[in-house]
C-alpha positions as CSV (number, residue, x, y, z in Angstrom):
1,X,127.8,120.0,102.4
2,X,129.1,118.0,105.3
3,X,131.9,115.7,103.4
4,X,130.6,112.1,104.5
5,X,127.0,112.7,103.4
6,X,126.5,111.8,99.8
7,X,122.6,112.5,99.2
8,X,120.7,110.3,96.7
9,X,120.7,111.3,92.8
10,X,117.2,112.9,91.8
11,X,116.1,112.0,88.3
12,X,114.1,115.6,87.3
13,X,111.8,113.5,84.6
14,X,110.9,111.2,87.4
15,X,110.4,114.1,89.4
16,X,107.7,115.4,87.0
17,X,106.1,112.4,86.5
18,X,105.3,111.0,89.6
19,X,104.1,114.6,90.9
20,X,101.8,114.4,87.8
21,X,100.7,110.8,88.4
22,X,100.2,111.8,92.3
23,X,98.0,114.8,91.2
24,X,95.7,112.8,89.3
25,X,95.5,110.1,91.8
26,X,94.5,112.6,94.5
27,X,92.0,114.3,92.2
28,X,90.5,110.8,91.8
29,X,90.1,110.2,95.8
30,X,89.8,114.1,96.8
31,X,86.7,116.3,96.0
32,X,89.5,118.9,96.6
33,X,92.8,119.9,97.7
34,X,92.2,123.8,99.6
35,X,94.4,126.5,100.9
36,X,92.9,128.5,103.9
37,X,93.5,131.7,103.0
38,X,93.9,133.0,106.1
39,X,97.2,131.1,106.3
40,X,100.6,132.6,105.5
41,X,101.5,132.8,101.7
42,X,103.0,129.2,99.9
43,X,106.2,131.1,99.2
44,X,109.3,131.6,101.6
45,X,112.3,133.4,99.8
46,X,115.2,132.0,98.5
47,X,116.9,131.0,101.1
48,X,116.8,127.0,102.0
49,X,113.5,125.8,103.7
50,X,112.0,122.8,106.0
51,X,108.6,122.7,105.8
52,X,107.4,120.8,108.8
53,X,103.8,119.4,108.5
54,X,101.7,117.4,110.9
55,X,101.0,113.6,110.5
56,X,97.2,113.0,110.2
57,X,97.6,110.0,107.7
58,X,98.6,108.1,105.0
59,X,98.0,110.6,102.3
60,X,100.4,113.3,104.0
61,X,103.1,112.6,101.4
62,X,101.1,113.1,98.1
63,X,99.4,116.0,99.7
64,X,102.9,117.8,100.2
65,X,103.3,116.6,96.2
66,X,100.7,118.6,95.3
67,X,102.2,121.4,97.5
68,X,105.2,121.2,96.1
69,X,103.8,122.9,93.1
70,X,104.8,126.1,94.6
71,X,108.6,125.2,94.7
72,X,108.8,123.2,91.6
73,X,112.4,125.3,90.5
74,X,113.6,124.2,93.5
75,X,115.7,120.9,94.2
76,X,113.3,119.1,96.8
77,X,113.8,116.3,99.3
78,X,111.3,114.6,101.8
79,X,111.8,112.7,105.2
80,X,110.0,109.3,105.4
81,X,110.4,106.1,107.4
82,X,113.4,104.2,106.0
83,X,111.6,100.8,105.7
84,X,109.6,102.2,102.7
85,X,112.8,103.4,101.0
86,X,114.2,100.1,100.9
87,X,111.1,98.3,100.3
88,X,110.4,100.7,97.2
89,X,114.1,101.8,96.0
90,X,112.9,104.6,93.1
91,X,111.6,106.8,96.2
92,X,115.2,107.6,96.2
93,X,115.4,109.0,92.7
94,X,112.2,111.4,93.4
95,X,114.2,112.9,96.7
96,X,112.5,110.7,99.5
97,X,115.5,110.3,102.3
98,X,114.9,107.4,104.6
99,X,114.7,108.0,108.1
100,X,115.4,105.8,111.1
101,X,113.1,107.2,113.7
102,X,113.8,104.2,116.0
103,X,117.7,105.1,117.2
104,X,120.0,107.0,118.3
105,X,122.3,106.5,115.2
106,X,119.1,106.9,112.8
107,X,118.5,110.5,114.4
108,X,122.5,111.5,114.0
109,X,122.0,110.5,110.2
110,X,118.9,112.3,109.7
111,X,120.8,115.6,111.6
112,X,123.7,114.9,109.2
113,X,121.4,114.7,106.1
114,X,119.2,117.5,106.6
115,X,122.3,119.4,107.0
116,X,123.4,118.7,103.7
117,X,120.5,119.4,102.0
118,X,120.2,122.3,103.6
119,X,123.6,123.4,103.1
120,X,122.7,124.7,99.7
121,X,120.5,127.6,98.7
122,X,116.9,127.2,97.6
123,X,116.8,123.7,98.7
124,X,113.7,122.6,100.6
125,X,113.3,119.6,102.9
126,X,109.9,118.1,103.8
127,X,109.4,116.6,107.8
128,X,106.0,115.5,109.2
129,X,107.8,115.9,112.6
130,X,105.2,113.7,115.0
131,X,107.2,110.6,113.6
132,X,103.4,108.8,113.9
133,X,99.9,109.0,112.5
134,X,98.7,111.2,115.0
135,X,94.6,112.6,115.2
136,X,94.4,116.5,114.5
137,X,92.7,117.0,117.6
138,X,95.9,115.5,120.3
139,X,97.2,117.9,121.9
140,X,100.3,118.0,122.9
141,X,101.5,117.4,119.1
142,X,104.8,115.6,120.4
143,X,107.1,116.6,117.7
144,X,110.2,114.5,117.4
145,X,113.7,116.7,118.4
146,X,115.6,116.3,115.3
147,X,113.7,119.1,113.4
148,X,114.8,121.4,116.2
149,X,118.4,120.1,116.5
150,X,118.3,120.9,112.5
151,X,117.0,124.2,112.7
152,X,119.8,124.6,115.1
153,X,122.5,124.0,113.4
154,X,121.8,125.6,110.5
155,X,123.3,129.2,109.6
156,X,120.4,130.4,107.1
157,X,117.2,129.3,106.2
158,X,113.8,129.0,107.0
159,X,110.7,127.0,109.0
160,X,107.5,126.7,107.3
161,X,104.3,124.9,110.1
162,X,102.2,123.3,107.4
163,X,99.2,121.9,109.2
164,X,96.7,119.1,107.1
165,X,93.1,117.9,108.1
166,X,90.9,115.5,106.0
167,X,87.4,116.2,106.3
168,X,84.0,115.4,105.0
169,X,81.7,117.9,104.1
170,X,79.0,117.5,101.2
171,X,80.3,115.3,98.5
172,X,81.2,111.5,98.7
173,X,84.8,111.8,98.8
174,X,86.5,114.2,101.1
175,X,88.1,117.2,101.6
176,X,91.9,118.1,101.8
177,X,92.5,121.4,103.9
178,X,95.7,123.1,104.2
179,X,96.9,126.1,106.1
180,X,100.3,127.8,106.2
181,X,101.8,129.1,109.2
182,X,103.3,132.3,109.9
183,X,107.5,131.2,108.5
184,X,109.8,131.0,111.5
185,X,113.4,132.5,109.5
186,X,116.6,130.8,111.6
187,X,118.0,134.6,111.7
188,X,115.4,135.5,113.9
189,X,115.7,133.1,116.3
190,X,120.0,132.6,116.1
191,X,121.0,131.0,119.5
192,X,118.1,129.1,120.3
193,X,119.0,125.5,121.3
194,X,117.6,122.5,119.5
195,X,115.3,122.4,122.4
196,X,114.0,126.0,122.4
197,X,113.8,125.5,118.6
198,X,111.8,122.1,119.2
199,X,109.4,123.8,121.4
200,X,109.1,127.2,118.9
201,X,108.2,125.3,116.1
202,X,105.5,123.0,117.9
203,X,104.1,126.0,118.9
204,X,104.1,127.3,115.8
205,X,102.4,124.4,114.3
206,X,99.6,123.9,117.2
207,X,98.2,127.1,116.6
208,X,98.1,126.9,112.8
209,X,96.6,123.7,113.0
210,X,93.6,124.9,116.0
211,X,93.1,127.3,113.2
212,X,92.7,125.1,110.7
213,X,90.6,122.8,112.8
214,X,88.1,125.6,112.9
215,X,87.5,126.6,109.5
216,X,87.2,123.1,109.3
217,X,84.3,122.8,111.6
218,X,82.7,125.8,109.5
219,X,82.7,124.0,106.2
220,X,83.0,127.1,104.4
221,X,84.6,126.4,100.6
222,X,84.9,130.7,100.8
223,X,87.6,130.3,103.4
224,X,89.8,128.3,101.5
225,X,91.4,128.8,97.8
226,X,91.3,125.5,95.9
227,X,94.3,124.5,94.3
228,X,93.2,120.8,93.1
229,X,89.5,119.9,92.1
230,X,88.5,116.6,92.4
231,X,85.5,114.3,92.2
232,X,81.8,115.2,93.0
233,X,78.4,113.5,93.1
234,X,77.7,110.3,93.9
235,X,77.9,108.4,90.2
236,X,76.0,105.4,89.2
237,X,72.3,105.6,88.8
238,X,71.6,108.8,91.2
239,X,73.4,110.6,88.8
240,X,71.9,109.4,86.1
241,X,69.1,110.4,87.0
242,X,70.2,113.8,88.3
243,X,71.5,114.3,85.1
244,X,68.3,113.2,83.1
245,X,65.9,115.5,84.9
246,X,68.6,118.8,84.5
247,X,68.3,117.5,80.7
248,X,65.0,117.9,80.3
249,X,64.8,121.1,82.5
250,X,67.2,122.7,79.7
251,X,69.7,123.2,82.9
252,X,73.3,122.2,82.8
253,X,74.3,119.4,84.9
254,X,76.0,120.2,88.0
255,X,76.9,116.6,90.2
256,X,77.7,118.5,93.1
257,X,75.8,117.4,95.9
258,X,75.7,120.7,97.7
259,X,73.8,122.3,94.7
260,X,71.5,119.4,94.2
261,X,68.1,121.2,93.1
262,X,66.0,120.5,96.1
263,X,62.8,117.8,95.2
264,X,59.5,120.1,94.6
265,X,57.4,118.6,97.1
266,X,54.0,120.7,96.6
């Protein structure tokens, strides 16, 4: 670890907790959280990892919580805008590393920082690499450098393209859908400037995410694996009712919305 970096102490029971509380609170706004499965697998060895993601909205964060899952005995940090560390200081002790985006001295730091947490095996560090809420659709994606300058310097590891969409489908609330990209390992590519590496992973990243777009566009649950379930139906009275006439069919209540029974209207 580079000497004058001293990265921020993680509390593990915080850890656990807010991933549970972030969990439920995505179940309660998701219908569900799905893996396309014809995305690379959520595992990358044991050597240390960036996973950079795309930046469709404000839920990108406790989406990559609910990733995270899948490296949960791993030591785990994540890259966000440094105006939210200090206005909410115990994203610190859960392994969020504020990020100046804005200046020169804000991109040295986070090349310094990454660094160190990617100086030791295992760890993982989490980058949605546009910098901006960007729409799934823009093209060119416009990744900021510092991920390839990182990848650059390091001497082991591995790049993971993680790309997100939120969609409607059938239900009220909406769909989360992930896909993994194919891992980029740093051996591979050892040489390549922080540019080359800038321009690799974008790549990378664009064509898992045109992929993704288009399973999207299908709306095909069968494509995907679900790894969180969330709400369905529409609640309230419609429901209600829904649930009334499966009662007195002798049919168990279902509140999907996408095997509603269909009205008999003979």
């Amino acid at each position: 670890m580079p000497s004058d970096v001293t990265l921020p102490p993680r509390w593990p029971w915080l850890i656990r907790g807010f991933r549970r509380y972030s969990c439920r609170y995505v179940r309660k706004h998701f219908h569900a959280v799905r893996l396309s499965k014809s995305g690379a697998p959520l595992t990358a060895g044991d050597e240390p990892l960036i996973v950079v993601l795309n930046h469709p909205a404000w839920w990108d964060p406790l989406i990559g919580i609910v990733l995270s899952r899948a490296f949960a005995d791993r030591d785990q940090f994540a890259a966000i805008d440094a105006v939210a560390v200090r206005q909410y200081p115990f994203f610190r002790r859960v392994g969020f590393v504020g990020v100046d985006t804005k200046s020169l001295r804000g991109a040295a730091e986070f090349l310094r920082t990454g660094a160190a947490i990617l100086s030791a095996p295992r760890n993982v560090l989490w980058v949605t690499a546009q910098g901006r809420f960007t729409d799934v659709r823009e093209r060119p994606l416009a990744l900021q450098s510092g991920v390839g300058h990182l990848a650059a310097r390091l001497p082991a590891g591995t790049v993971l393209p993680i790309a997100l969409e939120y969609t409607f489908w059938t239900e009220r609330t909406p769909e989360a859908l992930v896909r993994v990209g194919e891992p980029l390992p740093v051996a591979r590519y050892s040489g390549l400037s922080g540019k080359a590496w800038t321009a690799l992973i974008e790549t990378a990243l664009t064509h898992n995410l045109d992929r993704l777009n288009a399973e999207t566009m299908s709306r095909d649950p069968a494509l995907f694996t679900e790894l969180l379930s969330g709400k369905s139906g529409v609640g309230g009275v419609y429901d209600g009712w829904r649930r009334l006439k499966a009662w007195a069919r002798g049919r168990k209540f279902d509140p999907s919305h996408a095997t509603a029974p269909r009205e008999d209207k003979r």
